[in-house]
KOLLUMZA-30347 format. One record per residue (C-alpha): x, y, z. Coordinates in pm, whole numbers, padded with zeros to 5 digits, always signed. Layout:
XYZ ...
// end
This chain:
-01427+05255+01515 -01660+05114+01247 -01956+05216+01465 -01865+05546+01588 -01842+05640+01212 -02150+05528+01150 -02314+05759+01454 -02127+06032+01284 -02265+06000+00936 -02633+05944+01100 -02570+06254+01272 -02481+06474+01030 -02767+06296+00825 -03034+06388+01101 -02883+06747+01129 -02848+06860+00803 -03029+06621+00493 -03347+06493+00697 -03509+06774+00852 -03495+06888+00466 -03628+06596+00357 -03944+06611+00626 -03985+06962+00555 -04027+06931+00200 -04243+06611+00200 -03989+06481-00045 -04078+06130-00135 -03827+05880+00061 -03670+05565-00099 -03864+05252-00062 -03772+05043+00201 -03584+04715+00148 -03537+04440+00350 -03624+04401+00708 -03390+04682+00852 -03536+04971+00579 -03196+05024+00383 -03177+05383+00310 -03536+05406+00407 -03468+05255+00736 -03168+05445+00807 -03339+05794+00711 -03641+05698+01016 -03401+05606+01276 -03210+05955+01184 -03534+06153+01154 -03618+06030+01519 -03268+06055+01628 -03196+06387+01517 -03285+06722+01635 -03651+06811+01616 -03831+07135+01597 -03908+07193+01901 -03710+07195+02204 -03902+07096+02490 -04204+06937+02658 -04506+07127+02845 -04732+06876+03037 -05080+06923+03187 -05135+06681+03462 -05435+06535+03546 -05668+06685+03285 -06020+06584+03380 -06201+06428+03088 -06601+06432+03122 -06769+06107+02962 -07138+06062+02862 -07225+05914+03162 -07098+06214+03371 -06724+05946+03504 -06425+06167+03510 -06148+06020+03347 -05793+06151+03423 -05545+06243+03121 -05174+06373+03153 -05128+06590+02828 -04775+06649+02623 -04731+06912+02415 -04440+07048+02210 -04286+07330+02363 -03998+07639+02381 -03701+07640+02564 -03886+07788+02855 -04089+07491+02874 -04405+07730+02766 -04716+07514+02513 -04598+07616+02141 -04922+07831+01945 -04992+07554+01723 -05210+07253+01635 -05046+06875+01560 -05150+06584+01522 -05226+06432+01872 -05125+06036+01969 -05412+05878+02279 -05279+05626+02489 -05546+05473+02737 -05398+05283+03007 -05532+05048+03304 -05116+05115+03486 -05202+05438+03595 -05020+05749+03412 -04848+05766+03735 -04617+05479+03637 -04595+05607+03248 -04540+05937+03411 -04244+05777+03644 -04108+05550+03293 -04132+05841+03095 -03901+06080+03384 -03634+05803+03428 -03586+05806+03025 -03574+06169+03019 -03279+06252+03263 -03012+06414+03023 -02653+06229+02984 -02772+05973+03236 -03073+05768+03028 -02903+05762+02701 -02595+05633+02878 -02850+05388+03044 -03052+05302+02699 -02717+05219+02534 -02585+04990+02831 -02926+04783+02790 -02837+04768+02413 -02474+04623+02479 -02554+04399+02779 -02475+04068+02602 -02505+03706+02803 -02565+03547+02441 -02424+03156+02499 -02442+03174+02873 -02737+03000+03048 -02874+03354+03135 -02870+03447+02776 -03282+03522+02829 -03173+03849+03013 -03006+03990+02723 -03362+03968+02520 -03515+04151+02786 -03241+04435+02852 -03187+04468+02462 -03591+04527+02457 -03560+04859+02678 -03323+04988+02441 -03504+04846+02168 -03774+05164+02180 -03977+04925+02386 -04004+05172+02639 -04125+05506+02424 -04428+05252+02312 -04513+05229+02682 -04491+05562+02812 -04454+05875+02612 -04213+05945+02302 -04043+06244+02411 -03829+06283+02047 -04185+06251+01861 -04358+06529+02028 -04054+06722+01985 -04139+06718+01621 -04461+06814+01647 -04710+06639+01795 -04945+06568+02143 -04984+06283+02347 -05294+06244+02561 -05194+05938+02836 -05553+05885+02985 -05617+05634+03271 -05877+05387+03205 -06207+05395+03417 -06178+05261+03734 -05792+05246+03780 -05513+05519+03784 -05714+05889+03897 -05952+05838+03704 -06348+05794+03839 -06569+05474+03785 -06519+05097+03805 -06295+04904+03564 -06502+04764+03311 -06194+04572+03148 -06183+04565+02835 -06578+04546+02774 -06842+04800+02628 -06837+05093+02865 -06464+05109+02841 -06455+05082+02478 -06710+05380+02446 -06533+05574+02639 -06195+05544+02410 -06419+05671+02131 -06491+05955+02402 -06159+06042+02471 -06051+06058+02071 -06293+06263+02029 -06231+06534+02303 -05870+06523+02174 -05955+06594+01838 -06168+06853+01956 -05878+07026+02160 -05781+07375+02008 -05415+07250+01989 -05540+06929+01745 -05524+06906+01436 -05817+06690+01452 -05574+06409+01347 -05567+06110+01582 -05344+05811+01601 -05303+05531+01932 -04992+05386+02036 -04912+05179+02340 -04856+04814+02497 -05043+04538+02576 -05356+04609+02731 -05319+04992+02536 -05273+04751+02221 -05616+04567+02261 -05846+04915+02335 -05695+05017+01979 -05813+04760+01813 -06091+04820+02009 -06126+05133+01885 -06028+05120+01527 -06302+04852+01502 -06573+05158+01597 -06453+05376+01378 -06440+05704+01562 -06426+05971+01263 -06064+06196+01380 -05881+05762+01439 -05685+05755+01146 -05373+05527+01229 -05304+05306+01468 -04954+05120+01614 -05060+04838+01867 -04755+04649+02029 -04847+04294+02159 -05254+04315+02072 -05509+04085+02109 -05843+04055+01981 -06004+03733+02077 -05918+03733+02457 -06080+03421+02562 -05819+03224+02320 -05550+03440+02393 -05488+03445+02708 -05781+03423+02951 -05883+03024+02900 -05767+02876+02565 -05923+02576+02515 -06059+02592+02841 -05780+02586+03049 -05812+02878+03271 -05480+03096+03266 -05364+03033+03640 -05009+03155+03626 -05088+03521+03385 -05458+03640+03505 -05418+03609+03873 -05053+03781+03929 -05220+04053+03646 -05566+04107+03819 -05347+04186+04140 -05124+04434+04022 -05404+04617+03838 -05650+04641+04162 -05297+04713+04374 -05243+05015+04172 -05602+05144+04119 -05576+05237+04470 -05300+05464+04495 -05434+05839+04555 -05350+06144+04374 -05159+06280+04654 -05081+06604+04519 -05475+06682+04526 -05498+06552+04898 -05223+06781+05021 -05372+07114+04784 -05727+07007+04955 -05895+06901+04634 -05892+06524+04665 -06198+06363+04449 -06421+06195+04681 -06626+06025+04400 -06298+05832+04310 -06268+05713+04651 -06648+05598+04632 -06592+05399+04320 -06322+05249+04435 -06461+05109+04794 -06798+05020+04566 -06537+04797+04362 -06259+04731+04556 -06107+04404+04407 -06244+04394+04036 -06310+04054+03889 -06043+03861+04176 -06357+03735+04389 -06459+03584+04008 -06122+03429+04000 -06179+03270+04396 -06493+03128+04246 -06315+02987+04016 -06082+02771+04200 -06337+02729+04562 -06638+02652+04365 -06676+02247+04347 -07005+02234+04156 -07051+02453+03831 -07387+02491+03994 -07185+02695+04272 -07019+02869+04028 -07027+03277+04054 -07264+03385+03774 -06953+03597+03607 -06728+03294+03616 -06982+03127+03359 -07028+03498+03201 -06678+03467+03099 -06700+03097+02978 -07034+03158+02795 -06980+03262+02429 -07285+03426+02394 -07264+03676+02742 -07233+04040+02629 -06864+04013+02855 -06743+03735+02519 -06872+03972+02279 -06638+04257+02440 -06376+04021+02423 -06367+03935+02075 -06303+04121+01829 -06386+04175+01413 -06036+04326+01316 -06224+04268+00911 -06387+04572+00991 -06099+04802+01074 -05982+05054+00771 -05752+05282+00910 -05325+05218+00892 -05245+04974+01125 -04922+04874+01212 -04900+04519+01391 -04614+04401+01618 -04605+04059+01839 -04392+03797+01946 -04391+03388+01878 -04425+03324+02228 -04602+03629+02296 -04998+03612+02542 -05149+03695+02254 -04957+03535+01941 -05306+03310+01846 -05464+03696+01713 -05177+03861+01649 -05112+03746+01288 -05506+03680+01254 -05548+04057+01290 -05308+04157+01019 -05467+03904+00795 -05865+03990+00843 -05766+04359+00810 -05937+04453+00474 -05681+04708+00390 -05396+04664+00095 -05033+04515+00246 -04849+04853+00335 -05155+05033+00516 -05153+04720+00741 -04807+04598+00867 -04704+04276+01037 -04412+04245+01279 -04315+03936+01443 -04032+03893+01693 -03887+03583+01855 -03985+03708+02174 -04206+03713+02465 -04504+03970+02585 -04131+04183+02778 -03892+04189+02541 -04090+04326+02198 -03825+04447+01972 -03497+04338+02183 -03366+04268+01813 -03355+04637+01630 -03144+04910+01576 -02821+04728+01479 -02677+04703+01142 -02873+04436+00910 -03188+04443+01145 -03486+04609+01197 -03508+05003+01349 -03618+05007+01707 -04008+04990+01790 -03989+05376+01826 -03850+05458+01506 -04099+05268+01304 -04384+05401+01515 -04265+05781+01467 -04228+05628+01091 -04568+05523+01035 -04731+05826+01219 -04535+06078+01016 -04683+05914+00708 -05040+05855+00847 -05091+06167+01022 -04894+06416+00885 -04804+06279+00543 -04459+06241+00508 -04434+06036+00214 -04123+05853+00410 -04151+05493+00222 -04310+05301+00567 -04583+05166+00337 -04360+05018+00157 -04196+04864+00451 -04264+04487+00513 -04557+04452+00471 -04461+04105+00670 -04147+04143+00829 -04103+03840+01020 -03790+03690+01276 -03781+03290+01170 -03773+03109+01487 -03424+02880+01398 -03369+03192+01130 -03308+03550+01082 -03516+03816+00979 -03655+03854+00646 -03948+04008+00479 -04264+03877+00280 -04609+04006+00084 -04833+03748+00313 -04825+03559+00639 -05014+03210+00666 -05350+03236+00506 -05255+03596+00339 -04964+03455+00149 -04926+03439-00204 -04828+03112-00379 -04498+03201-00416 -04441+03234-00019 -04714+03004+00081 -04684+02668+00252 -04808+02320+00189 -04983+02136+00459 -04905+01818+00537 -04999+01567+00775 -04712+01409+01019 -04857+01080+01213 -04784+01006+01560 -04625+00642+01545 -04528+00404+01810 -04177+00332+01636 -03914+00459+01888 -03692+00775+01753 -03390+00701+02018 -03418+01096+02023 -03596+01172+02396 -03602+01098+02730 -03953+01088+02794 -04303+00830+02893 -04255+00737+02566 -04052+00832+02236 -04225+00804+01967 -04233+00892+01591 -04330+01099+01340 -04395+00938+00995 -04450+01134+00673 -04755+00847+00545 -04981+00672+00731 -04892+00363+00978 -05042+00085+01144 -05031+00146+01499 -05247+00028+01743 -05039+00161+02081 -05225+00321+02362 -04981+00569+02548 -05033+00698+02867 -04937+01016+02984 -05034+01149+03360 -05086+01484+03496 -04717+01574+03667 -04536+01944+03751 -04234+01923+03468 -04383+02197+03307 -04332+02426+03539 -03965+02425+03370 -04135+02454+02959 -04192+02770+02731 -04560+02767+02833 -04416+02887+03169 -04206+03135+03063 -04475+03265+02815 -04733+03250+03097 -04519+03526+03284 -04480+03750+03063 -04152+03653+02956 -03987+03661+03319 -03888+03267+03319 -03728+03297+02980 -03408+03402+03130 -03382+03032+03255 -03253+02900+02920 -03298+02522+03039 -03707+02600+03068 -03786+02858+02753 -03555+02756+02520 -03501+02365+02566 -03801+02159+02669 -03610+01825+02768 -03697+01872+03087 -04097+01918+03100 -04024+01616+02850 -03947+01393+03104 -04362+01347+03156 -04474+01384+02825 -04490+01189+02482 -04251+01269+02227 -04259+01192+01879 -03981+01305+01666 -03878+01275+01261 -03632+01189+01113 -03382+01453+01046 -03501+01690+00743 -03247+01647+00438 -03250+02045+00367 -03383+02359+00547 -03709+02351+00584 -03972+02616+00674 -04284+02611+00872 -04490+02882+00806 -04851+02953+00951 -05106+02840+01118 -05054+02424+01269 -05359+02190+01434 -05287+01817+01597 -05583+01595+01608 -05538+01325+01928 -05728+01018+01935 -05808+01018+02317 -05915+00808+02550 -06015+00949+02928 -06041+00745+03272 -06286+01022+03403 -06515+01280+03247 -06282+01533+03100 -05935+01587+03026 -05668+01832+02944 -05430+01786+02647 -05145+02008+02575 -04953+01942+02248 -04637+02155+02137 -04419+02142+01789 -04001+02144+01887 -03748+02174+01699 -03473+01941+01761 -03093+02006+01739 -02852+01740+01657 -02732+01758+02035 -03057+01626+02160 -03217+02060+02251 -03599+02072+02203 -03707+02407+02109 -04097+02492+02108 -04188+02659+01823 -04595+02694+01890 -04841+02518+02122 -05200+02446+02185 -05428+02341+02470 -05789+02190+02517 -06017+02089+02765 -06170+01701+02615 -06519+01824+02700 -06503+02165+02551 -06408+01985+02188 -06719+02103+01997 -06570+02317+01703 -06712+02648+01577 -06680+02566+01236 -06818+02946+01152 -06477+03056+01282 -06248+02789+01205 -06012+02715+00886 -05906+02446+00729 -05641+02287+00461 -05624+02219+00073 -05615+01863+00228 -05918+01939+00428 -05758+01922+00770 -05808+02157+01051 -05519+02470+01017 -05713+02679+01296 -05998+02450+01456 -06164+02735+01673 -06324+02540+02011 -06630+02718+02145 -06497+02766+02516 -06821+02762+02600 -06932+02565+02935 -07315+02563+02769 -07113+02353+02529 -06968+02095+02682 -06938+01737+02610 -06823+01526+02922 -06637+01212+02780 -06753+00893+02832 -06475+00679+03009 -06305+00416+02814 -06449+00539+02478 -06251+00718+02247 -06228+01108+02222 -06137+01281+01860 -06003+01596+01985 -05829+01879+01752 -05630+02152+01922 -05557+02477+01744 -05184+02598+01830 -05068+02958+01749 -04899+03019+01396 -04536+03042+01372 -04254+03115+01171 -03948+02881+01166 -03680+02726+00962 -03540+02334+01068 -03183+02316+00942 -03043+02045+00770 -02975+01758+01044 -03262+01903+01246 -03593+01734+01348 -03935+01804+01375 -04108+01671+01744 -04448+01702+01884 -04497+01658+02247 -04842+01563+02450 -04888+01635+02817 -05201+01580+03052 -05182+01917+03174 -05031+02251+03109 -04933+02429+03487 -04862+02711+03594 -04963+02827+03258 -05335+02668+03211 -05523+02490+03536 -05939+02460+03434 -06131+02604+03695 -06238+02374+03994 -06523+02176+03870 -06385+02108+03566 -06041+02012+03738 -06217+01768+03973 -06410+01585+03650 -06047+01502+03501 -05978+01313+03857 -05652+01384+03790 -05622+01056+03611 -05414+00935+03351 -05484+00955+03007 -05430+00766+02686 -05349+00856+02377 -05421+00575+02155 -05294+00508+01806 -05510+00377+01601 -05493+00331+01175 -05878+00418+01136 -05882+00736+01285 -05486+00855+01353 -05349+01140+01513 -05177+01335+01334 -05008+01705+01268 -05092+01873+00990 -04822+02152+00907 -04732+02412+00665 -04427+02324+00510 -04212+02481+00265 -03873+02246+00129 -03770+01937+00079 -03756+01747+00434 -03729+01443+00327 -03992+01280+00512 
// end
């Protein structure tokens, strides 16, 4: 009863007080909290409500000429009257590049627009609840779809309604469009510059751009905000990266098996569907066809190198391209978000591919808190915003996009900047809101690093190779530890990150790592006294010891419940040989420890360890939100290897031997965590 009041109030609201509001350019309240208050509920019933213009008119296929003569292929949405026919008028216009072909935004965008039938669809996905069952990942990922997750992918229907374009272009090489995928590098990035400009240019632009979209459409807008093209003035990337090599391609070295090769296959499987419409009218583009038999597989023969290739000598040249940090193919891949200065609204996930740059992004933005947002989820790369849109939480992905470009583009002064500008979903927590994140935080938010030491003193708290400690001051130990390369974490949160999300419906693998504990080394605290945050940025330093010439070490940071679950709350990988540090690019503590120890993941780098000597090594994991409860402990677990997530390419795999390695404890040089802590633990 309680809610179907509420839906009545909202829609009188959206009918009668809004509309008012927007047309007046009346200042909004600001927004409080992490669900908006009044704010908060005025953008989900501006986006809600009824909007100016009844329908949609759609150009399909709109051939878009780049410098170097490629034909790119763009599906544009305009407003239109009932009679589907292009309203007279110029709006702001939103660009969404794609490497998924249109076609399947195009299909998305249909199935959400089928009247009675997808709302009743969007609001099943929002009351599908498994919460306590062993399934309970599914919910994350149904509640996602009618989280506004999908508008972000495909086309907001309800925001060009109200006035605006959207240009849905494919990428070069994939989709219609002409050309070979570039992925990601400088010829792609040009032509997104291209593309905003020929939509600014359009006679039904304003000359106002903004970019929305997922994933891969996240990255080429940071891309592109990073260029500066002149009519790019707001941007709302979901799931971004910006240093890809760290993300998700190799972090510290060890090659992303599971992600890049079921990705690379479902790209090059869809470049290759035809525009059949233009075979059957007799205008099917030949030069597509060209392109596509001149490139038919992009970048999976690199990946056969990768694992065929027993010498690095033997090595396909691009394989090495891609592990080189000074080929022009790195320099595409990483981005300088400092130089971006346009609105830009940031939203990611704890376990997301790209957590490691999402937060970094927000923070090296040189723009005030407000005209850069941060939004973190406890969620996968899937399921972005599967917590919105419910009393006490925040609006739906959709609402705050339609939000921010209402202010940005059209200005609407509807109290987004004042939204956030952190708004963050504690992992062990709920969802609250702060002025800074990690390194951007101001002292009254900001954490204390610490170091935790890996001890040989038994918790009685795991079944693992060994459980361990953590101590809060140094100790004496002299263990070694082994730990051998073994399968358990095929069942771990890596996994489950590693696909996208996909294995997190398995509760027993995302959400409780006791079983990939079974061949690892655990060492756990003792209980913290009160709740206790982590917050940032955290770096373990091993003391290693190899049998062979490399090695691959895998360290996460759990949370552990009374009852014995393990919960990861970050993690971190690194090859032993590619250890060298780029200090340029790396940060560091009060207390002078690593916080973000940036590894050059660079094969001209490497260091191949001597056997039987000790190995400092200092992994960088991803930065994290989360809140230990009283009677709740903090673990770290070590593995020799990370699969299906991480498996270093061939010649690398065969210098490990596959051999067990040791982890020795040793007074003079320890291993250690060092973590941001807010609290009284105890320790």
């Amino acid at each position: 009863m309680k809610y179907a009041l509420r839906a009545t109030v909202a829609a009188v609201a959206a009918t009668v007080v809004f509309p008012f509001l927007t047309a007046t350019a009346i200042a909004g309240p600001a927004a409080i909290g992490p669900d908006g208050g009044a704010a908060g509920a005025a953008w989900t019933a501006t986006q809600d409500g009824p909007q100016q213009y009844p329908n949609i008119h759609i150009d399909w296929d709109v051939p878009i000429t780049m410098t170097d003569g490629t034909v790119l292929k763009g599906n544009v949405y305009r407003p239109a009257d009932a009679t589907g026919r292009a309203a007279d008028v110029q709006t702001p216009t939103i660009v969404n590049l794609t490497p998924y072909t249109k076609l399947v935004s195009n299909l998305a965008d249909h199935a959400q627009a089928i009247p009675g039938l997808s709302d009743a669809l969007l609001n099943l996905f929002r009351q599908i609840d498994m919460s306590g069952t062993p399934l309970s990942g599914i919910t994350d990922l149904t509640k996602a779809f009618g989280g506004g997750e999908l508008r972000n992918f495909t086309v907001d229907r309800q925001l060009i309604r109200s006035g605006y374009s959207q240009v849905v272009v494919d990428v070069r090489g994939t989709g219609f469009s002409q050309g070979e995928w570039d992925m990601l590098r400088q010829r792609e990035q040009q032509d997104t510059v291209e593309v905003i400009d020929w939509a600014a240019r359009q006679s039904w632009s304003t000359g106002k751009v903004g970019m929305n979209g997922i994933s891969y459409s996240g990255i080429n807008q940071v891309q592109a905000a990073e260029k500066h093209p002149e009519a790019l003035k707001a941007i709302f990337p979901v799931v971004p990266g910006s240093d890809l090599v760290d993300d998700v391609l190799a972090p510290g070295g060890g090659f992303g098996f599971n992600f890049i090769p079921l990705w690379l296959t479902a790209i090059n499987t869809l470049k290759w569907v035809p525009d059949v419409q233009s075979i059957v009218t007799g205008k099917f583009d030949t030069t597509w066809l060209r392109d596509r038999a001149a490139d038919p597989y992009t970048y999976l023969d690199v990946l056969l190198s990768a694992y065929t290739s027993t010498r690095m000598e033997d090595l396909d040249p691009r394989v090495k391209q891609m592990l080189s940090d000074y080929s022009s193919e790195r320099q595409a891949w990483l981005g300088d978000p400092s130089t971006i200065d346009i609105p830009t609204f940031v939203t990611g996930g704890w376990h997301d591919l790209f957590t490691y740059s999402e937060s970094k992004i927000y923070n090296e933005i040189s723009l005030p808190p407000g005209q850069k947002q941060l939004f973190m989820g406890n969620t996968y790369h899937l399921n972005s915003g599967n917590e919105s849109g419910r009393p006490g939480l925040p609006p739906r992905l959709d609402v705050l996009q339609r939000a921010w470009f209402d202010k940005w583009l059209k200005g609407i002064d509807n109290g987004i900047d004042t939204y956030g500008p952190v708004t963050l979903r504690q992992q062990g927590g709920g969802w609250i809101t702060q002025n800074g994140f990690g390194p951007s935080a101001p002292a009254e938010e900001a954490s204390q690093y610490r170091r935790m030491y890996l001890s040989a003193n038994r918790s009685g708290t795991a079944n693992s190779v060994y459980d361990g400690s953590l101590t809060g001051s140094a100790n004496g130990d002299t263990e070694r530890l082994t730990v051998s390369p073994g399968m358990t974490t095929l069942c771990s949160n890596d996994a489950a990150q590693a696909t996208a999300g996909i294995l997190s419906i398995i509760d027993g693998c995302a959400k409780d790592s006791r079983v990939a504990e079974l061949n690892g080394l655990t060492f756990t605290s003792d209980p913290v006294a009160e709740q206790t945050t982590i917050s940032g940025p955290i770096a373990v330093r091993l003391n290693t010891i190899q049998d062979a010439a490399d090695g691959y070490w895998v360290a996460t940071v759990n949370d552990v419940a009374p009852d014995g679950q393990s919960t990861v709350l970050s993690s971190g990988q690194l090859m032993a040989s590619l250890r060298q540090v780029d200090e340029s690019r790396s940060a560091r503590s009060a207390n002078g420890d690593y916080t973000d120890p940036r590894a050059y993941t660079s094969l001209d780098k490497r260091e191949p360890t001597v056997p039987g000597e000790a190995t400092t090594l200092d992994l960088a994991l991803t930065a994290t939100e989360a809140v230990l409860q009283p009677g709740h402990r903090l673990r770290v677990d070590v593995f020799a290897g990370n699969f299906p997530k991480g498996l270093p390419i061939l010649p690398m795999l065969i210098d490990t031997g596959l051999k067990p390695q040791h982890l020795q404890l040793d007074p003079n040089a320890p291993s250690f965590v060092n973590i941001p802590v807010r609290g009284k633990p105890g320790w």
